[in-house]
PyMOL commands that place a pseudoatom at each C-alpha (Angstrom):
pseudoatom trace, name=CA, resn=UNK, resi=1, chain=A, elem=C, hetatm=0, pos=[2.116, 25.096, 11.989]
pseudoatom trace, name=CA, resn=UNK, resi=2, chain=A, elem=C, hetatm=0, pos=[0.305, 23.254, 14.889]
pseudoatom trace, name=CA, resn=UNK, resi=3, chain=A, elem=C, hetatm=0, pos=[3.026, 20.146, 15.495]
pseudoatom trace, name=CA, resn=UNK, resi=4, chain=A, elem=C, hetatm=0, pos=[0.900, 19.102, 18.257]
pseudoatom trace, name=CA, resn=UNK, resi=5, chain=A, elem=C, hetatm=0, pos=[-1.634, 17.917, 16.180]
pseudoatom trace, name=CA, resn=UNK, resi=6, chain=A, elem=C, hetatm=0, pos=[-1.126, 13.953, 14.895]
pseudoatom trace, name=CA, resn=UNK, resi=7, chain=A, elem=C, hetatm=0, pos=[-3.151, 11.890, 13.408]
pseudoatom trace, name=CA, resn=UNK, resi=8, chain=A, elem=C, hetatm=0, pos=[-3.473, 7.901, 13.952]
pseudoatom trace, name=CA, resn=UNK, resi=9, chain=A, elem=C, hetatm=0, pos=[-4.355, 6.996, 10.765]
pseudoatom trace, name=CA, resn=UNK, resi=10, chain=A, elem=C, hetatm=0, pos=[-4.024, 7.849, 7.254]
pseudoatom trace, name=CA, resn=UNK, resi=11, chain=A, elem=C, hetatm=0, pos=[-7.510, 8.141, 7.116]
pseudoatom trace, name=CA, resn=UNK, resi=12, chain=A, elem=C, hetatm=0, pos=[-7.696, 10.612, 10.064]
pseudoatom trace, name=CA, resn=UNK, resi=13, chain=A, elem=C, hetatm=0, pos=[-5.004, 12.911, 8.193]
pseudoatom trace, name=CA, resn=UNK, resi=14, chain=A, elem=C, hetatm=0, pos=[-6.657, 13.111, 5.440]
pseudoatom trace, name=CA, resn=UNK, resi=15, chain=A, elem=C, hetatm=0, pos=[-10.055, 13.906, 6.942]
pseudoatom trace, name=CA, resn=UNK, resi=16, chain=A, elem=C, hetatm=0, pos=[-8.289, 16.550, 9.107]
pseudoatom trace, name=CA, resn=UNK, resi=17, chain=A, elem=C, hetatm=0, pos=[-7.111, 17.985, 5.029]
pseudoatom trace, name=CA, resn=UNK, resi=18, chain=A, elem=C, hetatm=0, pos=[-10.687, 17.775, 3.828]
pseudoatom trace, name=CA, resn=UNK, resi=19, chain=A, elem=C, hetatm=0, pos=[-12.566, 18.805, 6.965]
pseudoatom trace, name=CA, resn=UNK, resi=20, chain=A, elem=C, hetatm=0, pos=[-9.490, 22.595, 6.818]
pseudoatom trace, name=CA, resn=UNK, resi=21, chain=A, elem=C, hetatm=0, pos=[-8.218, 21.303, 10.013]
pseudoatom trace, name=CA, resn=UNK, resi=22, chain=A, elem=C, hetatm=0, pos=[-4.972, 20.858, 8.229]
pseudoatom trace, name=CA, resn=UNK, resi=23, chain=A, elem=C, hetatm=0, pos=[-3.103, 21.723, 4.845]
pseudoatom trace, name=CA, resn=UNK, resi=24, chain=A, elem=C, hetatm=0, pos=[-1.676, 19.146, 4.216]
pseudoatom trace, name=CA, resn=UNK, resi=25, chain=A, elem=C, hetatm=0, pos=[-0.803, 15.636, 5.011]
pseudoatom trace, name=CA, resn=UNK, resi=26, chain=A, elem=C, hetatm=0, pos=[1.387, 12.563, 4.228]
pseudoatom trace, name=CA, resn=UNK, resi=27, chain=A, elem=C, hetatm=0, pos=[-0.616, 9.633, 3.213]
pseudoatom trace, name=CA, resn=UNK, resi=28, chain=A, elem=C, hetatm=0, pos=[-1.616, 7.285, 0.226]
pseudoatom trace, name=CA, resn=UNK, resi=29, chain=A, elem=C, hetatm=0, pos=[-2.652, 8.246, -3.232]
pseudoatom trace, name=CA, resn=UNK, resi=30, chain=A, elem=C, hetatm=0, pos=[-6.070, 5.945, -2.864]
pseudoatom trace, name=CA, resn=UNK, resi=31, chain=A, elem=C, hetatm=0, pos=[-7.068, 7.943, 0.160]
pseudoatom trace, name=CA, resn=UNK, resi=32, chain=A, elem=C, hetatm=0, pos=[-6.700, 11.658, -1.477]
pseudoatom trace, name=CA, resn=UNK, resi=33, chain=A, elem=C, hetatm=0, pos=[-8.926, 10.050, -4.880]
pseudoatom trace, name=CA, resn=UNK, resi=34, chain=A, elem=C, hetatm=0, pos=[-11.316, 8.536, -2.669]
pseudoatom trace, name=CA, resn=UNK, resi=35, chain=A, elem=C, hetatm=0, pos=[-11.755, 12.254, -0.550]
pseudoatom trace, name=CA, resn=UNK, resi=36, chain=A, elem=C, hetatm=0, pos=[-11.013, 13.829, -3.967]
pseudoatom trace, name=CA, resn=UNK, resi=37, chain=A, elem=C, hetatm=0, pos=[-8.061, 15.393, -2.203]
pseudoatom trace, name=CA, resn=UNK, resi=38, chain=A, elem=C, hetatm=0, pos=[-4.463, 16.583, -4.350]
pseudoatom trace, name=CA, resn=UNK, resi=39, chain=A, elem=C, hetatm=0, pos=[-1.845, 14.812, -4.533]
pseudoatom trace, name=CA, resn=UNK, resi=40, chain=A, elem=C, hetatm=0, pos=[2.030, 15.390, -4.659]
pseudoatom trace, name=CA, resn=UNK, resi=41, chain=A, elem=C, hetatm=0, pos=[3.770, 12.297, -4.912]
pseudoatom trace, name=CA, resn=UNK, resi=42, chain=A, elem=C, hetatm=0, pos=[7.030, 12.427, -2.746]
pseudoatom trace, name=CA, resn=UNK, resi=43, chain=A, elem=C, hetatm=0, pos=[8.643, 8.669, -3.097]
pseudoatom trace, name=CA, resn=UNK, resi=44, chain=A, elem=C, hetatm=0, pos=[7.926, 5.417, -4.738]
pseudoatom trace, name=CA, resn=UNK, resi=45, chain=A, elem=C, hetatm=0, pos=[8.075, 2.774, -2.836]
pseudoatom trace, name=CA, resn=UNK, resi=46, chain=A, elem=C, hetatm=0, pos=[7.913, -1.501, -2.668]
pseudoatom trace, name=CA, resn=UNK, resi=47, chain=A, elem=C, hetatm=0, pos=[6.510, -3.431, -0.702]
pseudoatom trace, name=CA, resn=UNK, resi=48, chain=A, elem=C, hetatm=0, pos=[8.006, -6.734, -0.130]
pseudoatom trace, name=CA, resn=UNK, resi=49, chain=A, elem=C, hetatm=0, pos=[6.534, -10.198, 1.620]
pseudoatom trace, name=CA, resn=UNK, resi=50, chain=A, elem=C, hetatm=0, pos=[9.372, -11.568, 3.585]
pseudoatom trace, name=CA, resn=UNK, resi=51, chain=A, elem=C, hetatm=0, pos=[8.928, -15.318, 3.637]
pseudoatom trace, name=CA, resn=UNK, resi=52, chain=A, elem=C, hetatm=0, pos=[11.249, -18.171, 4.741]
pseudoatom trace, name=CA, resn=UNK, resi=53, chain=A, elem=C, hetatm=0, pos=[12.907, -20.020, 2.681]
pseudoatom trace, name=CA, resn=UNK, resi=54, chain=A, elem=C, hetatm=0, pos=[11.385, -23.215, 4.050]
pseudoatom trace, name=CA, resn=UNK, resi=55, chain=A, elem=C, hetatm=0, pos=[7.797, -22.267, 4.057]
pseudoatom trace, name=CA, resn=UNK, resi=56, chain=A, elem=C, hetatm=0, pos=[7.626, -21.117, 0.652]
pseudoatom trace, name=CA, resn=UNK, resi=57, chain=A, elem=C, hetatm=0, pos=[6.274, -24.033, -0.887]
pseudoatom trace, name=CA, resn=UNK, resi=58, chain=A, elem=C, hetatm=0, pos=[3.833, -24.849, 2.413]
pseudoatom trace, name=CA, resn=UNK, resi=59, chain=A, elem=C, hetatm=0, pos=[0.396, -25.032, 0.424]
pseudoatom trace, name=CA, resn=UNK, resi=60, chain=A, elem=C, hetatm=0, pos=[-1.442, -22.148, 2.714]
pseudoatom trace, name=CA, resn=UNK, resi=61, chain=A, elem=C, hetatm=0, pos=[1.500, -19.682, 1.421]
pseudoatom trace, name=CA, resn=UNK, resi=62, chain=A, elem=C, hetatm=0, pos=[1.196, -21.022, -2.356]
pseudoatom trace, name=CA, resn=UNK, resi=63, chain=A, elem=C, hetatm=0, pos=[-2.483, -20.786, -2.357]
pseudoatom trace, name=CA, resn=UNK, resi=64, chain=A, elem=C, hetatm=0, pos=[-2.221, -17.110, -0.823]
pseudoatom trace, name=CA, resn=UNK, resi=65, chain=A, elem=C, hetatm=0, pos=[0.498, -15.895, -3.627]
pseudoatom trace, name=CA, resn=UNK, resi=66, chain=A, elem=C, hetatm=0, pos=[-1.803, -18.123, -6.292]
pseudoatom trace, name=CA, resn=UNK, resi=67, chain=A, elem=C, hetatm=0, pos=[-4.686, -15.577, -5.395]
pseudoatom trace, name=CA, resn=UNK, resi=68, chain=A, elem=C, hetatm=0, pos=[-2.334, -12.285, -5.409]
pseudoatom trace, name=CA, resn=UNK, resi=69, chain=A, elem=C, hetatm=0, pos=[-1.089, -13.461, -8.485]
pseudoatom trace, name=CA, resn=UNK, resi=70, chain=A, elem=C, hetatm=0, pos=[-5.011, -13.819, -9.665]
pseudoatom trace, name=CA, resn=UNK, resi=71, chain=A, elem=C, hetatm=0, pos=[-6.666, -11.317, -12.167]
pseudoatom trace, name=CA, resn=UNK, resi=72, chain=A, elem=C, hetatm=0, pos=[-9.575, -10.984, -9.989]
pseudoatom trace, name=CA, resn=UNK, resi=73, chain=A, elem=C, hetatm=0, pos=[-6.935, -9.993, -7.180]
pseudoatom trace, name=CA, resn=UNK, resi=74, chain=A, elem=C, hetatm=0, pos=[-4.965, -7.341, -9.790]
pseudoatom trace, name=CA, resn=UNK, resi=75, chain=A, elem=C, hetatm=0, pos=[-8.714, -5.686, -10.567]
pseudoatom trace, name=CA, resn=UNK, resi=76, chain=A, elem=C, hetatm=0, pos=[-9.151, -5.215, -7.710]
pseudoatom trace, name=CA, resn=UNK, resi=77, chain=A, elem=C, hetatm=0, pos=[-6.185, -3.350, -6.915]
pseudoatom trace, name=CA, resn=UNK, resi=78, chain=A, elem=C, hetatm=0, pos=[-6.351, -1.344, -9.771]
pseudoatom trace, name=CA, resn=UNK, resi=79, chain=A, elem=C, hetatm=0, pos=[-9.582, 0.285, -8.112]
pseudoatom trace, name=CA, resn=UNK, resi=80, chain=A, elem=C, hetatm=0, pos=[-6.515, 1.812, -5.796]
pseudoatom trace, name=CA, resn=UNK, resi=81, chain=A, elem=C, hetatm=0, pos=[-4.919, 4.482, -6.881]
pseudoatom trace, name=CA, resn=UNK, resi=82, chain=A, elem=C, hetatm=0, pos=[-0.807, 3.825, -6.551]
pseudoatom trace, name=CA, resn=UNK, resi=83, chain=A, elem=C, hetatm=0, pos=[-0.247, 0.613, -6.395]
pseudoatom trace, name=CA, resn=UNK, resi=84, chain=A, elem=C, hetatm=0, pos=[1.040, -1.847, -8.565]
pseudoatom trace, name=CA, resn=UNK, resi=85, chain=A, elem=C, hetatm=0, pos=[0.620, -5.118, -8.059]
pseudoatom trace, name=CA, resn=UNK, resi=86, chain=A, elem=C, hetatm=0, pos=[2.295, -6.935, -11.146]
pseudoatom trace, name=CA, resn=UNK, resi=87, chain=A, elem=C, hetatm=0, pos=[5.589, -8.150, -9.848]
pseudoatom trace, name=CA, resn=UNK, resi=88, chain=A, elem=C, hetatm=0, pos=[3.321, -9.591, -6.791]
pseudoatom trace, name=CA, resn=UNK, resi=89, chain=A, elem=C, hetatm=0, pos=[5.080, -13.661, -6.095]
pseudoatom trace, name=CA, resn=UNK, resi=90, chain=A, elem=C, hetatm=0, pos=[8.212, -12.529, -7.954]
pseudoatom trace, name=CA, resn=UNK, resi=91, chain=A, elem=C, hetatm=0, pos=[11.112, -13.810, -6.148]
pseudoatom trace, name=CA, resn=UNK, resi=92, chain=A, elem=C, hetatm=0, pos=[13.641, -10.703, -5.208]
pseudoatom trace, name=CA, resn=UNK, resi=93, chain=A, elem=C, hetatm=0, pos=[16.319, -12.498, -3.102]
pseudoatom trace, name=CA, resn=UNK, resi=94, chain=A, elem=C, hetatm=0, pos=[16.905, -15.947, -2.386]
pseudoatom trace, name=CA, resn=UNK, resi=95, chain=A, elem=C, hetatm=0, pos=[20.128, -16.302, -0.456]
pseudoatom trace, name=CA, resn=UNK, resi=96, chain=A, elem=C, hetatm=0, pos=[21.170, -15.696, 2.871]
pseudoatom trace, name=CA, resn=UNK, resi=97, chain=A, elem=C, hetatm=0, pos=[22.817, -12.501, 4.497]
for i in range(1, 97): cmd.bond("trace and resi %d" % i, "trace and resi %d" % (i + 1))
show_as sticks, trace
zoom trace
């Protein structure tokens, strides 16, 4: 194993996979489809938007979670192998620390 060699992005490892410059690579699920590369899932994982408490009801941050919570938004992402986009605007913790 060559632990000198990195890669920037997720794109670069996974070009380094197809072009046999490496075995094998961390990286997303909608990069190995679109190089028609395996896959081994190792984790699922969420994403979260941290947002304010204040600003959550400033219009610019409602319009933005009005067009996440779109269904032209959710086709989209389902072009994207992995990800799920269906709890996207949900509230998942509104106190304080």
């Amino acid at each position: 194993v060559d632990w000198a060699a990195t890669a920037r992005t997720e794109s670069d490892a996974a070009l380094a996979v197809l072009e046999g410059k490496a075995e094998a690579a961390l990286g997303l699920r909608a990069m190995a489809e679109q190089l028609r590369l395996g896959f081994v899932p190792l984790v699922r994982e969420r994403y979260d938007l941290l947002v304010d408490r204040a600003a959550w009801f400033d219009p610019p941050l409602q319009k933005l979670i009005t067009f996440c919570r779109s269904a032209a938004f959710s086709a989209k992402a389902a072009e994207f192998a992995g990800y799920d986009v269906s709890g996207f605007g949900s509230v998942w913790f509104n106190g304080r620390l």
